[in-house]
C-alpha positions as CSV (number, residue, x, y, z in Angstrom):
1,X,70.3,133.4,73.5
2,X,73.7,133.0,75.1
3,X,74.3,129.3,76.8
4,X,74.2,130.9,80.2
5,X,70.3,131.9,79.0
6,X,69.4,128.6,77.8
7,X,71.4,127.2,81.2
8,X,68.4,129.1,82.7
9,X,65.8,128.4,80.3
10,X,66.4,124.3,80.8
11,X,66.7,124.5,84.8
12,X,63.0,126.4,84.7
13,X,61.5,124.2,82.2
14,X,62.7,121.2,84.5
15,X,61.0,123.4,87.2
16,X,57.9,123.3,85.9
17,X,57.9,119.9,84.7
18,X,58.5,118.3,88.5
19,X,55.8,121.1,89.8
20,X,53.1,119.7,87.2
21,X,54.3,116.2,88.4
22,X,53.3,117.2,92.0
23,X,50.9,119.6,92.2
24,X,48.4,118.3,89.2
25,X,48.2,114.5,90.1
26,X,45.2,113.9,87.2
27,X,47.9,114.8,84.6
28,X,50.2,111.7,85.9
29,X,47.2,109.4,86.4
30,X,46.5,109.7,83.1
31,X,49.9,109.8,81.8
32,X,50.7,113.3,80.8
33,X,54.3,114.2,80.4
34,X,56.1,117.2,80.6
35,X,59.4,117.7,78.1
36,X,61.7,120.3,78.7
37,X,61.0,123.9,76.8
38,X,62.0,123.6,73.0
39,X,64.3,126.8,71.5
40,X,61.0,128.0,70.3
41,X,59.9,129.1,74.1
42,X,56.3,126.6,73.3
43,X,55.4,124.2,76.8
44,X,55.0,120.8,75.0
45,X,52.4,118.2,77.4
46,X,52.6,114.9,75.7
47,X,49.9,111.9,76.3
48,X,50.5,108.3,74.8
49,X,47.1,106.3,74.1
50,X,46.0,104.1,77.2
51,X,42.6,102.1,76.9
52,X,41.1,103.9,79.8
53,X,41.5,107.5,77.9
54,X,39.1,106.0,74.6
55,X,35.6,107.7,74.5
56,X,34.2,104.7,72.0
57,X,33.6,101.4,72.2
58,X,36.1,100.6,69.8
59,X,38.6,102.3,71.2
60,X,39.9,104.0,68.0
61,X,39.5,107.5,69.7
62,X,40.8,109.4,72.7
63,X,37.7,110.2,75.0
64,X,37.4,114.6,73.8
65,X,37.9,115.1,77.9
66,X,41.5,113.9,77.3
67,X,42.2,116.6,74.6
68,X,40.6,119.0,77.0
69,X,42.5,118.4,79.8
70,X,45.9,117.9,77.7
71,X,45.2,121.1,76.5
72,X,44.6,122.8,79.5
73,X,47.4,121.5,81.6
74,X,49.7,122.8,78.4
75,X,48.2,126.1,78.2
76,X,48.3,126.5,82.6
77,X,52.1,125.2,82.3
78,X,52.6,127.9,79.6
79,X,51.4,130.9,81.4
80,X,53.4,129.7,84.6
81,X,56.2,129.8,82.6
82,X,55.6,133.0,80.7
83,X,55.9,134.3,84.5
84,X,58.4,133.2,85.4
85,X,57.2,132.0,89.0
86,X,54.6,129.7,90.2
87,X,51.0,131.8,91.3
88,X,47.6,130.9,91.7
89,X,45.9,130.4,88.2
90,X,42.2,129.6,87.2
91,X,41.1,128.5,83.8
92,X,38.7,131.7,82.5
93,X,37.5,129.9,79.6
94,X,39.0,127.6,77.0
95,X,37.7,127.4,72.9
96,X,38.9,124.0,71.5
97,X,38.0,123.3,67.6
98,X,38.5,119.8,66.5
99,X,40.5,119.6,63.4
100,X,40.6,116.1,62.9
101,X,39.8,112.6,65.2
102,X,42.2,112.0,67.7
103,X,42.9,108.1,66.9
104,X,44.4,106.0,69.6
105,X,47.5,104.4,67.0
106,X,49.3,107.7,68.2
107,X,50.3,109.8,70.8
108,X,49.3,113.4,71.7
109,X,51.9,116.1,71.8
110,X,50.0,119.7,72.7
111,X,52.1,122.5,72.0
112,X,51.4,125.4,74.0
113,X,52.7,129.5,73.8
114,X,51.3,132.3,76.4
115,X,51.1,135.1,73.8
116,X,49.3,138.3,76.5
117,X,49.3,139.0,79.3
118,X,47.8,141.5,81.0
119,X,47.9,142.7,85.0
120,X,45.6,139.7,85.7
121,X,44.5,137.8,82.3
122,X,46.8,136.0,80.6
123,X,46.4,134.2,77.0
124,X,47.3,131.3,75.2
125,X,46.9,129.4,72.1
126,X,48.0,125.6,71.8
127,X,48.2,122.9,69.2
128,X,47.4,119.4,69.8
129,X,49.0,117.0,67.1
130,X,49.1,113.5,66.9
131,X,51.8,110.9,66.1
132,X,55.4,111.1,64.2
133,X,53.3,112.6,60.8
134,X,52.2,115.6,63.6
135,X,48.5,115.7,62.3
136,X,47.1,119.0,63.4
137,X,44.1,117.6,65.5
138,X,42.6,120.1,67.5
139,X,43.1,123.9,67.9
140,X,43.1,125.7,71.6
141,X,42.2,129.2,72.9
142,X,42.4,129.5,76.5
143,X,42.7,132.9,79.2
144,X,43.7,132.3,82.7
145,X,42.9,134.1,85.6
146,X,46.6,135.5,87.6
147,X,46.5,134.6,91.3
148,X,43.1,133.6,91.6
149,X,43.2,133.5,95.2
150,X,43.0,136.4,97.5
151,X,44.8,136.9,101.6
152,X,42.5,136.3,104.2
153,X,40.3,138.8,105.4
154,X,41.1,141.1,101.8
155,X,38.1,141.8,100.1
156,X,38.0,141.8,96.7
């Protein structure tokens, strides 16, 4: 990739990373970051612990709604940027298998790729690992729906 590529690259991950900011408000209420797009192309969505985002009494765990929506920001931010452009998207349906607990002494980092797409499917995978060791603690299938919305008075 040439510097005038990765130039590119940066300015659209920043992009996407103030779009997520304004147009998903949930992500920033519960404290979802955006970094910039890593050489490797992935759409990283990062989530330090907060007591409000524990699903026990205890509060050892992240509440499995948090991994969920982590996730699915990631994987949404990831097809937007496999794109290239900002359309309307719709989660189709999203597999997540638990690997391991999700412990609030760490935060979550889910990696996300868009590795199909099709005319109007598109398909992702993501990670979510947790803290500096980068436990592997859930796995993430998702397919999203492209422009989801139709013109007025088209029929579908």
């Amino acid at each position: 990739m040439t510097s005038q590529e990765t130039s590119s690259a940066d300015a659209k991950a920043r992009e996407f990373g103030e779009l997520f900011a304004r147009r998903i408000p949930h992500g920033l209420d519960i404290g979802m970051q955006v970094e910039d797009a890593g050489a490797d192309g992935k759409t990283r969505v990062r989530l330090a612990p907060r007591p409000h985002l524990s699903g026990d009494n205890g509060g050892a765990f992240f509440f499995p709604g948090v991994l969920f929506s982590l996730a699915d920001s990631a994987c949404g931010l990831a097809v937007m940027r496999a794109l290239e452009r900002v359309v309307p998207i719709a989660t189709l349906d999203m597999r997540i298998d638990h690997l391991a607990p999700a412990t609030m002494d760490a935060e979550l980092c889910a990696q996300a790729e868009c590795y199909r797409m099709t005319r109007t499917v598109a398909f992702t995978r993501c990670e979510v690992i947790a803290g500096p060791a980068s436990k592997l603690v859930a796995v993430v299938m998702g397919t999203f729906m492209l422009s989801s919305s139709t013109p007025r008075g088209s029929r579908a």
